[in-house]
N, C-alpha and C positions, 0 to 999 in steps of 0.2 A: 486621449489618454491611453486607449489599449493601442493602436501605433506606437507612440512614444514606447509605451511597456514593451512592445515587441521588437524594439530597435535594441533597448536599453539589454533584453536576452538573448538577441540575435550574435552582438557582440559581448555578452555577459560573462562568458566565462575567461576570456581574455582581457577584460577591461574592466567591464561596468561591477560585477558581483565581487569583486578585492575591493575595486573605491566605493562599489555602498555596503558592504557590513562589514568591510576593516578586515576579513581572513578569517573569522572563525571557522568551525568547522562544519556549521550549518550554512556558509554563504551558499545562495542558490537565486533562481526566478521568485520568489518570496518579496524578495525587496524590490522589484521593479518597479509595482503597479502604485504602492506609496509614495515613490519616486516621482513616477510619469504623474502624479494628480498633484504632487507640490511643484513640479516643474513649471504644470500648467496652471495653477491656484485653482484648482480643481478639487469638488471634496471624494473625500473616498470612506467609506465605510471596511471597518478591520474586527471579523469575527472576535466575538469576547469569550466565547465558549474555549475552553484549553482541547485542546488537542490528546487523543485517551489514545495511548499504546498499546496493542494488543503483539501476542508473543505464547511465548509457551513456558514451562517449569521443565526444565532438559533435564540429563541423566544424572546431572550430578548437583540437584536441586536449586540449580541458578535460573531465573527468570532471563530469556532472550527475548529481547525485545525486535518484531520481523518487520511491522508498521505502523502508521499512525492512523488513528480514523479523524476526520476532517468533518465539522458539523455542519446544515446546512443553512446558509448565510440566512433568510429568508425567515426561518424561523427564529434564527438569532435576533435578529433585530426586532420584530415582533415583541422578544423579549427586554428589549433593552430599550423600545417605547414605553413597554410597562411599568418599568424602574429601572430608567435613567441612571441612580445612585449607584447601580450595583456595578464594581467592576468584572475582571475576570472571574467566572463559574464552572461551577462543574453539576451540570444537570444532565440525574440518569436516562433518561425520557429524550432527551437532544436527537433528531433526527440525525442520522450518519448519512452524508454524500459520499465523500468519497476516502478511498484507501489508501494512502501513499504508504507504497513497498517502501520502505529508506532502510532499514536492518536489512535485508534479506532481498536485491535483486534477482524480477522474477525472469534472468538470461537462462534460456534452457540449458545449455551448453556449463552454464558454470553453478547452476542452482544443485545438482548431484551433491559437489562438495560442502554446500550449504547448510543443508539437512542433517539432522539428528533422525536415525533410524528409531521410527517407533513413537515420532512426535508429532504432531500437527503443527504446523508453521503459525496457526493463530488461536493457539491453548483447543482445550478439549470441545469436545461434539457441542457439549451441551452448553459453554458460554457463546457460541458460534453462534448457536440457535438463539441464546437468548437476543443478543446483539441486534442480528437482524432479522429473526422472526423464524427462518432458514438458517440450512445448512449450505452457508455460501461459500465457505471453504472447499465443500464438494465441486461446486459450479465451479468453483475456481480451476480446479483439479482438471475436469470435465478439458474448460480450454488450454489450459498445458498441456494435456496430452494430446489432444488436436493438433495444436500448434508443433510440440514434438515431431507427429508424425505426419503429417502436413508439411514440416517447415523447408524450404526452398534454399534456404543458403548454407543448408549440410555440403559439407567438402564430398561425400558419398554417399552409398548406402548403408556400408559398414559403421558409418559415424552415426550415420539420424536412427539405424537400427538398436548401435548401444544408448545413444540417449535415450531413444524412448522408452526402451526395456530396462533401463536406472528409471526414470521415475514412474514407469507405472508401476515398476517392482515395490517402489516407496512407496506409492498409493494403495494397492493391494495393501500392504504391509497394515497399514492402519487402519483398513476393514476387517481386514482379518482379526486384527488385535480388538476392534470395537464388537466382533461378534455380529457384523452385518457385512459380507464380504456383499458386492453388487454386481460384478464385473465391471467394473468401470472401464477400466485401462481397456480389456480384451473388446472393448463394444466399440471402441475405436481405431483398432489394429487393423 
């Protein structure tokens, strides 16, 4: 089944991802693995937990939505031996795996124009923390600026200089403004 899924992605966005979900705007690697298990009459388990958007309240008080958190399958199901009845949920307490960027790709080179000065990409400190216990959006930050100034496929210096000095300028920006500057950016220059 994960072959098949990996064939059906390989050539997915040329063929397979328009003939399995018809062109909306979400077709993606999503519909593969459902594919590949009825292909083979194979069963496949499909998370019931909804999918929770995280984002920020921008300057001109419109909710941006930057990604999705993605619950973890293991516990879902856990929960869906327990009552079977229930369909789609929304449980606070849902372990989060993982983060799909979809608002807001995280391309160093093009995340600059991205950004809203003065905003955190996934709402304020303190829902960050609550989410995942941490302040992961710092971690986050941490590896873009790494990768920033680290990254290999700058056209030069002049180029990987101005990206990195755009977003750590951004990241400072929102220590600053929280009243905890850290050095982040500079501990990585």
């Amino acid at each position: 089944m994960l072959l098949l899924a990996t064939y059906y992605n390989l050539y997915g966005p040329k063929f397979y991802y328009r003939l399995l979900s018809q062109g909306p705007p979400s077709e993606g690697d999503k519909d593969t693995l459902i594919a590949a298990a009825d292909a083979l009459n194979a069963t496949c388990y499909q998370v019931l937990e909804r999918v929770m958007s995280i984002g920020y309240i921008g300057p001109y008080g419109y909710y941006t939505g930057t990604a999705m958190c993605q619950r973890h399958p293991g516990d879902d199901y856990a929960r869906y031996l327990a009552a079977p009845e229930v369909g789609y949920r929304e449980s606070p307490d849902a372990r989060i795996i993982f983060i799909h960027h979809s608002g807001m790709k995280l391309n160093l080179q093009d995340l600059l124009s991205q950004l809203d000065a003065g905003y955190r990409i996934w709402g304020l400190k303190e829902q960050t923390v609550g989410r995942f216990g941490f302040d992961l959006e710092a971690e986050l930050w941490k590896e873009i600026l790494v990768a920033a100034c680290q990254g290999k496929h700058w056209k030069g210096w002049d180029e990987k200089r101005k990206v990195f000095d755009g977003l750590r300028g951004f990241w400072d920006a929102i220590l600053e403004k929280e009243g905890r500057y850290a050095n982040l950016g500079r501990a990585v220059a």
